[in-house]
LUMKE-104847 format. One record per residue (C-alpha): residue in one letter; x negated, y, z negated. Coordinates in Angstrom, 1 decimal, decimal comma, padded with zeros to 4 digits. Last residue first. Example, Ala and Ser with C-alpha at 12.3 -4.5 7.8 and 13.67 -1.06 7.14 Angstrom:
2
code;X;Y;Z
s;-013,7;-001,1;-007,1
a;-012,3;-004,5;-007,8
This chain:
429
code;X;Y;Z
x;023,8;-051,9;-048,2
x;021,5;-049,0;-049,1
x;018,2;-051,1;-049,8
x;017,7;-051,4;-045,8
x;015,4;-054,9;-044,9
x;012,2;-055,8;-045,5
x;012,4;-058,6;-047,7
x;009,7;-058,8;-050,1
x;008,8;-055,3;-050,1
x;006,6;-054,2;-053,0
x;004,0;-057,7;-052,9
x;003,7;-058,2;-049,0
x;003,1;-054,3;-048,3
x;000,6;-054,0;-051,3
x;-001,5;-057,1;-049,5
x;-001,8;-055,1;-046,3
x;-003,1;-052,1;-048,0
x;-005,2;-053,8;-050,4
x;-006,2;-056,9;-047,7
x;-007,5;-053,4;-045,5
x;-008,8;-051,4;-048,3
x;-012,3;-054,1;-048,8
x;-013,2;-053,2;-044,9
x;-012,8;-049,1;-046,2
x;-015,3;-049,9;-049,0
x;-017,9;-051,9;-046,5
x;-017,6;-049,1;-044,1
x;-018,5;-046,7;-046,3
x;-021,5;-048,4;-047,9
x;-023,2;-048,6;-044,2
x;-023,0;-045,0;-043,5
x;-026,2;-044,7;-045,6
x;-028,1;-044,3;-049,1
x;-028,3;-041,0;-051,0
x;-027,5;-038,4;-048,0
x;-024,9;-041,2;-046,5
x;-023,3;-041,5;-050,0
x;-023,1;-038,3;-050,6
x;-021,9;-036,9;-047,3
x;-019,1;-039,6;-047,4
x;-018,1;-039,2;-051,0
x;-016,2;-035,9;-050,9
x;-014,7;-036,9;-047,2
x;-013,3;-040,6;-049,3
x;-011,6;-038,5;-051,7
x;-009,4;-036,1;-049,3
x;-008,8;-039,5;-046,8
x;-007,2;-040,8;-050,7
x;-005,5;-037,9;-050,8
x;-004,5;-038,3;-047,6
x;-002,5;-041,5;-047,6
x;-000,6;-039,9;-050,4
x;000,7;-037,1;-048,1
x;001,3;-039,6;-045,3
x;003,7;-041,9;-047,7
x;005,7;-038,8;-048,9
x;006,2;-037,6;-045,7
x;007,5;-041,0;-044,5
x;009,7;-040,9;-048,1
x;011,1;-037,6;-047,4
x;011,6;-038,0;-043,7
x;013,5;-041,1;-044,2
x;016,0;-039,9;-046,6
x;018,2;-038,1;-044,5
x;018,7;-040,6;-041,9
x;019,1;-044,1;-043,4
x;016,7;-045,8;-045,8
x;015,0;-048,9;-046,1
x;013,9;-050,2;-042,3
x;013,6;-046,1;-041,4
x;010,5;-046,0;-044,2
x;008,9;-048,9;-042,9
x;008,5;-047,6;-039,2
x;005,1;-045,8;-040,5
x;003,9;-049,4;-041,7
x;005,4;-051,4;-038,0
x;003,0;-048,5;-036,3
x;000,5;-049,1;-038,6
x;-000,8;-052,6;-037,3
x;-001,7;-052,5;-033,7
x;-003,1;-049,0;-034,2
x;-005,4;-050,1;-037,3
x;-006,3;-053,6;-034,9
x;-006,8;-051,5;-032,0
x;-008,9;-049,0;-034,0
x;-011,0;-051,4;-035,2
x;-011,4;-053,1;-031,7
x;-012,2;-050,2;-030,1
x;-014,5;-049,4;-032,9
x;-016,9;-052,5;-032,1
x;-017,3;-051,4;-028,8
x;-018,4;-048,1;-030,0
x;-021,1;-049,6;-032,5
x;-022,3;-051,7;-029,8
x;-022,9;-048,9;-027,2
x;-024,6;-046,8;-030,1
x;-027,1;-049,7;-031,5
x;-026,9;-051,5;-034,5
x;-023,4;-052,9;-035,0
x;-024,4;-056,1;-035,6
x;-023,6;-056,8;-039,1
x;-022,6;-053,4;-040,3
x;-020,2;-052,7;-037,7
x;-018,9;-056,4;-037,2
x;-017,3;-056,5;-040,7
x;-015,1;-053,1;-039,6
x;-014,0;-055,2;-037,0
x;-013,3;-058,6;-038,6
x;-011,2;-056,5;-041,0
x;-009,1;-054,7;-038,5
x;-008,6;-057,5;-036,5
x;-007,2;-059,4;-039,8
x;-005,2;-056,2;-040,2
x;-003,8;-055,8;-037,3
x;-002,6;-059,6;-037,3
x;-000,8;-059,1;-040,7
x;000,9;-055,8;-040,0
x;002,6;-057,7;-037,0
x;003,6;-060,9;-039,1
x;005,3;-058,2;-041,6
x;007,2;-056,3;-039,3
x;008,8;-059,0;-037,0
x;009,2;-061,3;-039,9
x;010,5;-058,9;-042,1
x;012,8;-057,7;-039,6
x;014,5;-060,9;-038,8
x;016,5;-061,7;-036,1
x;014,2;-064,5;-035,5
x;013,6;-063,9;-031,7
x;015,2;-060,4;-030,9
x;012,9;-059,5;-034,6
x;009,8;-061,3;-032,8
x;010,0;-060,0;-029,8
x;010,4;-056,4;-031,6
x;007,0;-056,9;-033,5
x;005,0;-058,1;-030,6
x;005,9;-054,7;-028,3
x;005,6;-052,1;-031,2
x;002,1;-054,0;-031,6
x;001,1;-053,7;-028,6
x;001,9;-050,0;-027,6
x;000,1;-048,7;-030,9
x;-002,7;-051,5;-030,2
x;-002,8;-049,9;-026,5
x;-003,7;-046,8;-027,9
x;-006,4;-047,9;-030,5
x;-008,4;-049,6;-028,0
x;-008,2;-046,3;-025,8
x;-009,3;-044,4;-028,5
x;-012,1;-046,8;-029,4
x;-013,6;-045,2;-026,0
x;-013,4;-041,5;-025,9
x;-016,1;-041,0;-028,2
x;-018,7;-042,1;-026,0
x;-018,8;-039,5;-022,9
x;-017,0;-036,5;-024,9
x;-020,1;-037,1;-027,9
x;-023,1;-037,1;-025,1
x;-021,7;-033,7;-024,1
x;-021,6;-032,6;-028,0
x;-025,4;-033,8;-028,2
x;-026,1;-037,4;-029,4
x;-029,0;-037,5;-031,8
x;-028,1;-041,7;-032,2
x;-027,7;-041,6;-036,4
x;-026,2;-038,0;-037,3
x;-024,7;-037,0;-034,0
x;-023,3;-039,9;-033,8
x;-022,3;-040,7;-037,1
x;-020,8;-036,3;-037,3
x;-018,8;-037,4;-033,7
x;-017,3;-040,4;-035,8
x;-016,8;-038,6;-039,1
x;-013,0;-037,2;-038,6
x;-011,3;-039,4;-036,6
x;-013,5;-042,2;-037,3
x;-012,5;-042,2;-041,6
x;-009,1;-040,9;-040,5
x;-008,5;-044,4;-039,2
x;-009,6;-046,4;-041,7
x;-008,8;-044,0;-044,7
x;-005,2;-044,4;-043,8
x;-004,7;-047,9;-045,0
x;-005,2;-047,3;-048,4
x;-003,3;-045,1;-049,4
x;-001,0;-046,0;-046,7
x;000,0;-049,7;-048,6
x;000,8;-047,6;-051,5
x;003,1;-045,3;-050,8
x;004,8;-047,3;-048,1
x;005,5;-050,4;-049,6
x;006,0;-048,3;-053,0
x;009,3;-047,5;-051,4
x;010,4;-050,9;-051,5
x;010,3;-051,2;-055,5
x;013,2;-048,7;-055,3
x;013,0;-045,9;-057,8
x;011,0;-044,2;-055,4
x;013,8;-043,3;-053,2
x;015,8;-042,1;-056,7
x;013,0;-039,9;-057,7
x;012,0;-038,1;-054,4
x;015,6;-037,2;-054,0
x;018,3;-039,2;-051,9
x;019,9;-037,4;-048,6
x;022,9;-035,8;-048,9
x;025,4;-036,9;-046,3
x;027,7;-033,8;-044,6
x;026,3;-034,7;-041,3
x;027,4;-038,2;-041,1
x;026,0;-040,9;-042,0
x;028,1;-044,5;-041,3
x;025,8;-046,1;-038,9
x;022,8;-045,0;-040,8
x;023,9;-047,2;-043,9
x;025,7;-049,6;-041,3
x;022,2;-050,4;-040,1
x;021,1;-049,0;-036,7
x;021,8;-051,6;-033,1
x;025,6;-050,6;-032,7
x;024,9;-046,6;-033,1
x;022,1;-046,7;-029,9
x;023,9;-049,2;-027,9
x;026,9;-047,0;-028,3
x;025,3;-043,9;-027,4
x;023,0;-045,1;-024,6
x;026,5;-047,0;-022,4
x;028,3;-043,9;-023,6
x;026,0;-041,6;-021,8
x;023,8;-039,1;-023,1
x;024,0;-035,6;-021,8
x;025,9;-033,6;-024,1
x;024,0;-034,7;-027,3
x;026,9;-035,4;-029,9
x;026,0;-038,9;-031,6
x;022,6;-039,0;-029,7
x;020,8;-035,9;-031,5
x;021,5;-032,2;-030,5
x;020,2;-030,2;-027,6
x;016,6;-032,0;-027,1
x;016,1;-031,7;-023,2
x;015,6;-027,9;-023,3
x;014,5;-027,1;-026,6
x;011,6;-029,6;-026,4
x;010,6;-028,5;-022,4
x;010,0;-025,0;-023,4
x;008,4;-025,8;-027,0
x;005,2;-027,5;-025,4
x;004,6;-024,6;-023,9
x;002,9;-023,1;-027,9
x;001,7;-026,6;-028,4
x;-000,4;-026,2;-025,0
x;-001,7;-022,6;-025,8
x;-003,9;-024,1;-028,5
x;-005,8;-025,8;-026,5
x;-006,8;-023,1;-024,3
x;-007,6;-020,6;-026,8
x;-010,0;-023,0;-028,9
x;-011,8;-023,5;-025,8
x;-012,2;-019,6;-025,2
x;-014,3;-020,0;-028,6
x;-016,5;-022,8;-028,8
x;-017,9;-022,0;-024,6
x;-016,7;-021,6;-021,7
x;-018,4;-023,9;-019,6
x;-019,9;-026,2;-021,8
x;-017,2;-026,3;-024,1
x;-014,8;-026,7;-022,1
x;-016,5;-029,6;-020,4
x;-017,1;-030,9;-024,0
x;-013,4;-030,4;-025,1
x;-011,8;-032,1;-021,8
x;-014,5;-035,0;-022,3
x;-013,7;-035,6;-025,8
x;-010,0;-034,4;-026,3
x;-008,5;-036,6;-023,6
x;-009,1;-040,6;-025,3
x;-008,4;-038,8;-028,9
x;-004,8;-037,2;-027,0
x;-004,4;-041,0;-025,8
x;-004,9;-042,0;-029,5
x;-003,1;-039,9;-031,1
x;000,0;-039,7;-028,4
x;-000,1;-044,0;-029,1
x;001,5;-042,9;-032,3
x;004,8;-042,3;-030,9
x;004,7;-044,9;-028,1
x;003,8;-047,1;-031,2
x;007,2;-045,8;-032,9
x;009,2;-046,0;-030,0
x;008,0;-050,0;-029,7
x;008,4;-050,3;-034,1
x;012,3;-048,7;-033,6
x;012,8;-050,9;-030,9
x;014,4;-053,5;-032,8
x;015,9;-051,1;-035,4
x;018,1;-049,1;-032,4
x;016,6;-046,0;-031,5
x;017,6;-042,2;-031,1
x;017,9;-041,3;-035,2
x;015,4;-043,7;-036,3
x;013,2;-042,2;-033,9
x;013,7;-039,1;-034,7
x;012,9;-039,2;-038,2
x;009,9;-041,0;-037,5
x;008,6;-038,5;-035,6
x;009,3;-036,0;-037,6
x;008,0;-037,4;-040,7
x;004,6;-037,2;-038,4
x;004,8;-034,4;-036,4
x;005,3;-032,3;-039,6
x;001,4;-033,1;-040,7
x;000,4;-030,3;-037,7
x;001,8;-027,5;-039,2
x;-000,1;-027,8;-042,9
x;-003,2;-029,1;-041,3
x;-003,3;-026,4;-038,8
x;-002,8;-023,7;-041,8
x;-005,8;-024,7;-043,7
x;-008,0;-024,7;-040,9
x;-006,6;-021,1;-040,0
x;-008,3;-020,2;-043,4
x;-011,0;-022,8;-043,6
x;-012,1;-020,6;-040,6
x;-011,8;-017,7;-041,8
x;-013,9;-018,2;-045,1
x;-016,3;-020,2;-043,6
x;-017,0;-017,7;-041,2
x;-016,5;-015,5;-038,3
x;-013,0;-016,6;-036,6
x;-011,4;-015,5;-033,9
x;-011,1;-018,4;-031,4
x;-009,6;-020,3;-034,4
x;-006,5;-018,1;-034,0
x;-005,5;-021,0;-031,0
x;-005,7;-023,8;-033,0
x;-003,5;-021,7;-035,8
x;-000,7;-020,5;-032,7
x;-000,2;-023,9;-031,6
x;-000,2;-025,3;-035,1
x;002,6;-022,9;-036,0
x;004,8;-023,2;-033,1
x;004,3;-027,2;-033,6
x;005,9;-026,9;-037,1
x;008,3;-024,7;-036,5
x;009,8;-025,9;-032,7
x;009,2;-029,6;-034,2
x;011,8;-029,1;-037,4
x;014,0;-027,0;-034,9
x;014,9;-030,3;-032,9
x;014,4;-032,8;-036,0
x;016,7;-031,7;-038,4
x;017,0;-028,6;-040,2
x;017,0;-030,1;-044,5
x;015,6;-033,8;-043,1
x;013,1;-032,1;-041,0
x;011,9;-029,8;-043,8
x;011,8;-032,2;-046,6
x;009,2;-034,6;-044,8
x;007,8;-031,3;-043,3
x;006,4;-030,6;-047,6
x;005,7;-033,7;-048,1
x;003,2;-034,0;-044,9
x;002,3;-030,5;-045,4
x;000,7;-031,0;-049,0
x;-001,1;-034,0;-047,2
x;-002,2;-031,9;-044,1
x;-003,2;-028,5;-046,7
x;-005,6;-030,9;-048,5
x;-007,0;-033,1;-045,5
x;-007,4;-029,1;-044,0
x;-009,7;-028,7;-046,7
x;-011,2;-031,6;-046,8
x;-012,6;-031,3;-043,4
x;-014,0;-027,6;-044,3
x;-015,5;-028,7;-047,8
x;-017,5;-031,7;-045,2
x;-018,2;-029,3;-042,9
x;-019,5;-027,0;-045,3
x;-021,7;-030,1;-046,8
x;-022,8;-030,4;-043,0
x;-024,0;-027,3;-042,6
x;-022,7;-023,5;-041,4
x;-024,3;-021,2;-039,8
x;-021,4;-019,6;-038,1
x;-022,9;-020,0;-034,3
x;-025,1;-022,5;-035,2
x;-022,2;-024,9;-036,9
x;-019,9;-024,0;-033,9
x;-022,3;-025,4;-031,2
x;-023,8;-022,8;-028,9
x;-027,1;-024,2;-030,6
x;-028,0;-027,4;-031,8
x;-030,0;-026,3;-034,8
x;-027,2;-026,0;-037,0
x;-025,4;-029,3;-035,9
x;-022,8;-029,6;-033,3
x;-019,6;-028,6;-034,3
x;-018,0;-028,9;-030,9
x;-016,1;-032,1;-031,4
x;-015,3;-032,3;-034,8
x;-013,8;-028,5;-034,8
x;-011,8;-030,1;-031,2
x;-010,5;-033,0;-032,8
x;-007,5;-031,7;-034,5
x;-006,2;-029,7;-031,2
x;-006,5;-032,5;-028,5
x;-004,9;-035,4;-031,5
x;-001,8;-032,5;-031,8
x;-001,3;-032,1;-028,2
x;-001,2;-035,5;-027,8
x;001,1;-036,3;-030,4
x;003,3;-033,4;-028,5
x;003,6;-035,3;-025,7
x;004,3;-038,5;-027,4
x;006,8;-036,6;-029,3
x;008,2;-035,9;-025,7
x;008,3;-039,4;-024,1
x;010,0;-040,2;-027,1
x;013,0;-037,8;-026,1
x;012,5;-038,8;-022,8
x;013,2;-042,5;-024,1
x;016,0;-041,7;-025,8
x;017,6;-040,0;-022,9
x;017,5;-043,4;-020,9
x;020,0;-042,7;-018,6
x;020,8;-039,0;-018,2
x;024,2;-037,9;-017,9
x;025,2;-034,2;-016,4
């Protein structure tokens, strides 16, 4: 049997599994409620928003060590049993959340979601440097990351009308049953990757192997893959490091505080959440889509990839700017504020897709994992600090010193890309 297109199944998988991994994360956000709101998870374990906070962070902890940790993984087993370990184990942690009784517990199976649930990541760009040419490396790679935002779009109103008739608990069972099936279809469709899969065609293969750089074109399965030291003796790598430590703040910033601002500043309840929430996420999903789109016309058009990568990140992040400007300048009411993050979040999208394709434009195979994981894991440590300051700040003053500090990251991020990678192009030719 030949399938046309496998590639694009293969994609059409990750995506699946982003999903999944967006539904699970955002659930604990979702239903936490407040301590007076009750049937919420914060009433039924007592817990306040300082827990919350040492909660968040701990899962930002386990997440960043995962991130490095995955990055290895997939390059040592490769992407097909890579995903069956590290969604298997996020499926089965969102789904032990139904049992917990405290802090305790619950930072517990926290702890072990973030670990799990960083390998889709690396993974993901790892695969997609192994099933897509460079030109549509930045497209697969927004599809890819599009699955956060589609699964952010879902999780609201699925998780609140779970929540309200089932309750905190049997919703945590449900959700995390869908990594768990995920499995079935991965080990199915994904037998090996495009240079001996059984069902790609020859047309797919060769396109596939013509359109990679002669560093991935000539890897076989014998070829060692760099160490941490040597990728980051090139000045290139620090592209990554650096431009997603600041970068990922942005969006991590509304993943994880969004439900808490509107709780905190409107009195929303968790219903009120799943009908607003749901919004910037469908900003940010077509940025993903748009900006893997506008950065492979530009490469077919100038046959450059540091035109195509660099003119995308640029764009997101002048939207991304002007946005988080707009939400304390006029951002004053709840319909406003939400409006205003759709365009955030389609600027962040728009942009990050071309900064998490970065590590594939430098190295080939076995080395991209490392330094993709690499690049997440220090993007969260600085998500890790900016959770220890947000309750402070807020108690002491407002939201509105946050979202300054995040605007001033955007020309940091963007303007660490421009000065480590001049030429964005493989450093193994």
């Amino acid at each position: 049997m030949k399938v046309k297109g496998l590639r694009w199944f293969i994609i059409g998988l990750i995506f699946l599994a982003t999903v999944i991994n967006y539904i699970d994360r955002s659930a604990l956000a979702i239903m936490w409620g407040g301590i007076d709101k009750e049937g919420t998870i914060a009433h039924s374990l007592q817990l306040t928003k300082e827990d919350y906070a040492l909660i968040l962070n701990i899962f930002m902890v386990a997440y960043a060590l995962g991130q490095l940790f995955s990055g290895k993984l997939f390059d040592k087993v490769g992407t097909r049993m890579g995903y069956v370990i590290s969604i298997g184990v996020w499926g089965i942690s969102s789904f032990l959340h139904s049992t917990v009784r405290g802090i305790f517990s619950l930072a517990f199976f926290r702890s072990t979601l973030g670990l799990s649930e960083a390998g889709n990541w690396p993974g993901g760009v790892k695969s997609n440097a192994e099933w897509f040419p460079i030109k549509e490396r930045a497209i697969a790679q927004g599809l890819f990351n599009a699955g956060a935002s589609i699964g952010s779009v879902i999780a609201p109103p699925l998780i609140a009308a779970l929540f309200v008739a089932f309750g905190w608990r049997i919703t945590f069972m449900v959700v995390g049953s869908f990594g768990i099936f995920w499995i079935i279809p991965w080990l199915l469709i994904n037998k090996a990757g495009p240079k001996k899969h059984p069902w790609i065609t020859e047309e797919e293969q060769k396109y596939i192997v013509a359109g990679q750089s002669k560093a991935d074109q000539n890897a076989t399965e014998d070829t060692k893959g760099l160490t941490l030291k040597e990728i980051l003796s090139h000045k290139e790598s620090w592209a990554v490091v650096v431009g997603r430590f600041f970068l990922e703040p942005i969006w991590w910033l509304f993943v994880g505080w969004m439900p808490i601002y509107l709780f905190d500043v409107y009195g929303f309840d968790v219903k009120q959440v799943g009908m607003f929430l749901w919004v910037p996420y469908v900003g940010a999903a077509i940025g993903s889509i748009a900006g893997g789109y506008v950065s492979g016309k530009i490469i077919a058009k100038t046959n450059s990839i540091d035109k195509g990568r660099k003119t995308t990140i640029l764009i997101g992040g002048i939207i991304m700017l002007l946005g988080l400007i707009a939400t304390v300048m006029i951002g004053d009411t709840a319909e406003k504020f939400v409006a205003i993050v759709f365009f955030v979040l389609f600027g962040f999208q728009f942009a990050i897709s071309n900064v998490q394709t970065l590590p594939s434009d430098f190295f080939s195979g076995k080395s991209v994992g490392s330094l993709a994981g690499l690049g997440g894991m220090i993007g969260v440590f600085s998500v890790i600090i900016m959770n220890f300051l947000v309750p402070v700040v807020v108690e002491k003053v407002s939201y509105t010193p946050i979202f300054i500090a995040i605007a001033v990251f955007v020309p940091l991020g963007i303007g660490a890309i421009y000065y480590f990678a001049k030429n964005i192009k493989s450093v193994e030719e």
